[in-house]
C-alpha positions in Angstrom: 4.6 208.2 36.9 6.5 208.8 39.8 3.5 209.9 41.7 2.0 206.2 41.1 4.7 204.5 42.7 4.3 205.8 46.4 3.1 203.4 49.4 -0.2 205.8 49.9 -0.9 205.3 45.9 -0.2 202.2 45.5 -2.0 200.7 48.3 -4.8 202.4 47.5 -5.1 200.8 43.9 -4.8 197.2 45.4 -7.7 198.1 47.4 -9.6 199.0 44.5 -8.5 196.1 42.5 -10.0 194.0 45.0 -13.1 195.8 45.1 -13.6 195.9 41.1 -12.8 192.1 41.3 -15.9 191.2 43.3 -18.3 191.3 40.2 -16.0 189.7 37.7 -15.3 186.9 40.4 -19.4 186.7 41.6 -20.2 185.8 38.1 -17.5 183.7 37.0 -18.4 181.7 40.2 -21.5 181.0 39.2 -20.3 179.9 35.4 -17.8 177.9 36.8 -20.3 175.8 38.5 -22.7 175.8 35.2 -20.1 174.8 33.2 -19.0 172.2 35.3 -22.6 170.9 34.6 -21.7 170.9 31.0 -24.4 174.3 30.6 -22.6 177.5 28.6 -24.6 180.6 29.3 -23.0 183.3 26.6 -25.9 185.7 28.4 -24.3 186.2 31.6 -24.1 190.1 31.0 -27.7 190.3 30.4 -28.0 189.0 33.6 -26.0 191.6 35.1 -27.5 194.0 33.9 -31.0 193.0 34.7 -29.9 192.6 38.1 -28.1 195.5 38.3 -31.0 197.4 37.5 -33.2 195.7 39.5 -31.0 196.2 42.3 -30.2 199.8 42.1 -34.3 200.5 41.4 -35.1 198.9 44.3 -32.4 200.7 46.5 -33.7 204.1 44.6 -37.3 203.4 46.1 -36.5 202.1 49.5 -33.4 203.3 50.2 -32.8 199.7 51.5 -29.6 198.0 49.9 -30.2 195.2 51.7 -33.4 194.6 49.6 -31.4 195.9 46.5 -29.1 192.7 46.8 -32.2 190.5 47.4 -33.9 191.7 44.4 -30.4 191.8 41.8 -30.4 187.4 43.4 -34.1 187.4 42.8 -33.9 188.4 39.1 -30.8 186.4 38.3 -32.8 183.2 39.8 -36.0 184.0 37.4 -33.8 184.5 34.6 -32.0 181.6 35.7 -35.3 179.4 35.5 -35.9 181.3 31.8 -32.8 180.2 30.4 -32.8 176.2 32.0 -36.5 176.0 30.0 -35.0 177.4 26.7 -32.0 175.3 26.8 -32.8 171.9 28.8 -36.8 171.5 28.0 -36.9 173.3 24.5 -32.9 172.2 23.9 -31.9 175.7 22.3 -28.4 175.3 21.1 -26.8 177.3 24.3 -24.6 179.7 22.4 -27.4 180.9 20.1 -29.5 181.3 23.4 -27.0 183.1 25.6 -26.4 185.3 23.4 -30.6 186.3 23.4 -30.3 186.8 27.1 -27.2 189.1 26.5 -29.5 190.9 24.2 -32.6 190.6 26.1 -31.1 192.2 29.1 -29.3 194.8 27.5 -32.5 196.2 25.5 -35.1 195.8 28.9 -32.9 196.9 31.3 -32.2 200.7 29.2 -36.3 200.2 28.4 -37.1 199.9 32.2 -34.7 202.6 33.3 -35.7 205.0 30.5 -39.6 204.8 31.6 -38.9 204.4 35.2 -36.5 206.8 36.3 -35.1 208.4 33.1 -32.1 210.4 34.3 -29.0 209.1 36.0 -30.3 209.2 39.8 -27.4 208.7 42.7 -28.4 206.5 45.5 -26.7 205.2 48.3 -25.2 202.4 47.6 -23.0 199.8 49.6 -20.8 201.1 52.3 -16.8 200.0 53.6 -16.9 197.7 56.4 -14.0 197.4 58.8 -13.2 193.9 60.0 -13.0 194.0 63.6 -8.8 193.7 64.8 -8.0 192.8 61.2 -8.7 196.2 59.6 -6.4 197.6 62.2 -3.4 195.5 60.6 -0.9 198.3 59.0 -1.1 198.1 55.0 -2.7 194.8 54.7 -5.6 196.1 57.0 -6.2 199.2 55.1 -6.0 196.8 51.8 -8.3 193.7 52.7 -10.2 195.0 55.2 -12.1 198.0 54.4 -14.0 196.4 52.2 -18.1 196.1 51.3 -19.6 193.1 52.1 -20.2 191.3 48.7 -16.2 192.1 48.3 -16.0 189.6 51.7 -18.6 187.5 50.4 -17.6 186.9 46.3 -14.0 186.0 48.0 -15.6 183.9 51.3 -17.8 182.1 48.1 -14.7 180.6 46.3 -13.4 178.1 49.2 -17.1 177.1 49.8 -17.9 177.0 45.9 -14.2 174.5 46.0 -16.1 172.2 48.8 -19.2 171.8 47.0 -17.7 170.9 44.1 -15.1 168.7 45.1 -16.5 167.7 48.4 -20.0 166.9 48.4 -22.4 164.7 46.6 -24.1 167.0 44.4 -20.7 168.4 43.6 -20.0 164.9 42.1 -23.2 164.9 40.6 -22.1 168.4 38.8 -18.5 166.9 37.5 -20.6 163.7 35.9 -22.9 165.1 34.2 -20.3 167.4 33.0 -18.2 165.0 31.5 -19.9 161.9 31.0 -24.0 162.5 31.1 -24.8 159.4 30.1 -23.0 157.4 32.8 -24.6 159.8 35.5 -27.9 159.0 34.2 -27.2 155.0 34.5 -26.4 155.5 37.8 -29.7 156.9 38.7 -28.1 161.1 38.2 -30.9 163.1 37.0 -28.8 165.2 34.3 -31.4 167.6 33.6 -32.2 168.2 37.6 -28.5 169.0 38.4 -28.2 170.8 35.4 -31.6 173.2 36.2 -29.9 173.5 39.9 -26.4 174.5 38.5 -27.6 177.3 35.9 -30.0 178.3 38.6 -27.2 179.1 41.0 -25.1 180.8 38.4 -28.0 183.2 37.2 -28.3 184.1 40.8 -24.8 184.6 41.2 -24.6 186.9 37.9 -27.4 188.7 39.6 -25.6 189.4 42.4 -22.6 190.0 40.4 -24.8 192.9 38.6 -25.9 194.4 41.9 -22.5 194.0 43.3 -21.5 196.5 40.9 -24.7 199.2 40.7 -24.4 199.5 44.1 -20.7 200.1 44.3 -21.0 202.8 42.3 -24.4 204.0 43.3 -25.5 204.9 39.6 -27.3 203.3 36.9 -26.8 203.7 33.6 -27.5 202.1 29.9 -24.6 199.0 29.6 -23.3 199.7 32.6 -21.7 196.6 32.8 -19.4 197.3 29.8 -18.4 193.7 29.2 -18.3 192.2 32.4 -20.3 189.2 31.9 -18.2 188.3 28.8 -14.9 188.8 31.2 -16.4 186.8 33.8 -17.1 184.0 30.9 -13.3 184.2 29.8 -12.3 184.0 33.3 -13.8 180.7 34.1 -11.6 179.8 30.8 -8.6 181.3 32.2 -9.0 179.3 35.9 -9.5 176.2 34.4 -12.9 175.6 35.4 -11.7 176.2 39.5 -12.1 178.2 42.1 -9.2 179.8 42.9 -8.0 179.8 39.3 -11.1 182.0 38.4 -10.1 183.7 41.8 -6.6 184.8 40.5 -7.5 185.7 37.4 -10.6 188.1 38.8 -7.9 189.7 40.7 -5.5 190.4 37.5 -8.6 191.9 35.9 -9.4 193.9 39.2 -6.1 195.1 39.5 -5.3 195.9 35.6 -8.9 197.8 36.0 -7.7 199.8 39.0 -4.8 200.7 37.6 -5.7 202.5 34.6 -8.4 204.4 36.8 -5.1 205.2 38.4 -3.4 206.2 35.4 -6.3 208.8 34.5 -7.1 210.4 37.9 -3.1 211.0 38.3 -3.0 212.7 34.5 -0.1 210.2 34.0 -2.3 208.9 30.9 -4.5 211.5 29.0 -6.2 212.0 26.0 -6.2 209.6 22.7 -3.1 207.2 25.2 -6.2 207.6 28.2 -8.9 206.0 25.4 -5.8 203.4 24.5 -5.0 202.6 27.9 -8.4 201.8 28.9 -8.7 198.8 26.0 -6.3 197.3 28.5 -8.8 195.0 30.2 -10.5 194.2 26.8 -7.1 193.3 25.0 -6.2 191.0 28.3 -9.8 189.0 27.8 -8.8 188.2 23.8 -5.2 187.2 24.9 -6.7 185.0 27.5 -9.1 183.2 25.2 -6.3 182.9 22.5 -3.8 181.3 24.9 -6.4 179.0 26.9 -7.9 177.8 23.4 -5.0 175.6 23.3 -5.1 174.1 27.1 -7.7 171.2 27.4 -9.9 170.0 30.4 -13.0 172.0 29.6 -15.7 169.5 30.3 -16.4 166.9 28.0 -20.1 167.8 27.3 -20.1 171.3 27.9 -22.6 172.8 25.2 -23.8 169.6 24.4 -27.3 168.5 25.3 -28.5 165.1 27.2 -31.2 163.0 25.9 -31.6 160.0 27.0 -31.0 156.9 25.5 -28.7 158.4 22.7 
């Protein structure tokens, strides 16, 4: 254990925290804002994984991450225009229909890798960049800024994600329909349009989160995602349904990842206490939801659906 507690080690897990963070915190972004709108989407891991897939595949082609990223966005924004259909114009009970996504994207993403590139296939995948003068700074240099750039941009995203939302007219928009839908819609608020716009940007977001993560490691493989989305999901619970709560709480799950990778690289867990040690992150998701189930200030009308004139 001793070996754990030196300024090299030590450092070098915060750094990693950070970096495992950045896909929890993308898609927890992006739920924050849809359930602001009053829209739960239980399929955010399907998401991820669709878009990790579709990230890594086209990076495995091209050898382009930039188009990677593009295509993980582009898949999360089609799925994000799937799931606004099935739950605002067919009105699917959301939790029923999340959890279809999560199962959608779990079964064609392991169909499309099996037929389409079958074995585990490296690729290179996102790259450290140093932040000019700031990466120079001792310790907190070598900590924040040697980072990839969707680590810069899921953190950059959580003060602009706090403007739009509490700054700006659509972010109004987003807080009334999420609390009181039919007093939006009196005041000339299309519920439905802000709601399509709100699950569109989170679908997006989870499909960055899902190529954030591919092309950290550079690897695909069936669920790689391991319960991400359904972090990500407790997360916006945990933050209180802002920003920088979701922000601090990505960063406990980062860190509490990191750690335990720690753990097992240094031998200091091993074994049956290694397979123990690793249910660390899930046990922290179930004692989050247990204690946040008795905070309020969810939104009023999250879950439930607008028609109007009811």
């Amino acid at each position: 254990m001793s070996d754990f507690f030196t300024v090299s080690v030590l450092l070098a897990t915060v750094a990693a925290g950070i970096r495992l963070a950045a896909p929890f915190l993308l898609a927890a972004l992006g739920e924050t804002l849809g359930q602001r709108s009053g829209v739960l989407n239980l399929g955010v891991e399907g998401v991820m994984l669709l878009g990790a897939y579709g990230a890594y595949y086209a990076t495995l082609r091209t050898d382009s991450v930039l188009l990677g990223i593009l295509v993980g966005l582009a898949v999360g924004a089609f799925m994000g225009v799937v799931y606004g259909v099935v739950t605002l114009a067919l009105k699917a009970e959301q939790g029923i229909s999340g959890i279809g996504v999560f199962i959608f994207g779990l079964g064609l993403s392991d169909l499309l890798f099996q037929r389409q590139v079958g074995t585990p296939t490296p690729i290179d995948g996102l790259r450290d960049w140093e932040v000019p003068l700031l990466g120079g700074l001792p310790w907190i240099g070598e900590v924040l800024f040697h980072q990839n750039v969707l680590v810069y941009a899921a953190f950059l995203l959580v003060p602009v994600l706090w403007y739009l939302i509490y700054r700006t007219p659509f972010g109004m928009n987003v807080r009334a329909v999420g609390e009181t839908p039919e007093a939006a819609d009196s005041l000339g608020v299309s519920v439905n349009g802000t709601r399509y716009l709100t699950i569109l940007i989170g679908n997006s977001m989870a499909g960055l989160a899902g190529a954030a993560l591919a092309l950290e490691l550079g690897i695909f493989q069936q669920n790689l995602t391991n319960g991400h989305g359904f972090i990500a999901i407790a997360l916006v619970y945990f933050g209180a349904w802002r920003p920088a709560g979701v922000m601090a709480g990505s960063l406990v799950f980062g860190l509490v990842s990191a750690t335990v990778l720690q753990w097992k690289t240094l031998g200091i867990v091993a074994g049956t206490t290694a397979s123990i040690v690793g249910m660390f992150p899930a046990v922290l998701t179930i004692l989050v939801l247990v204690i946040v189930s008795r905070r309020t200030g969810a939104p009023s009308a999250l879950t439930r659906p607008f028609e109007r004139g009811r």
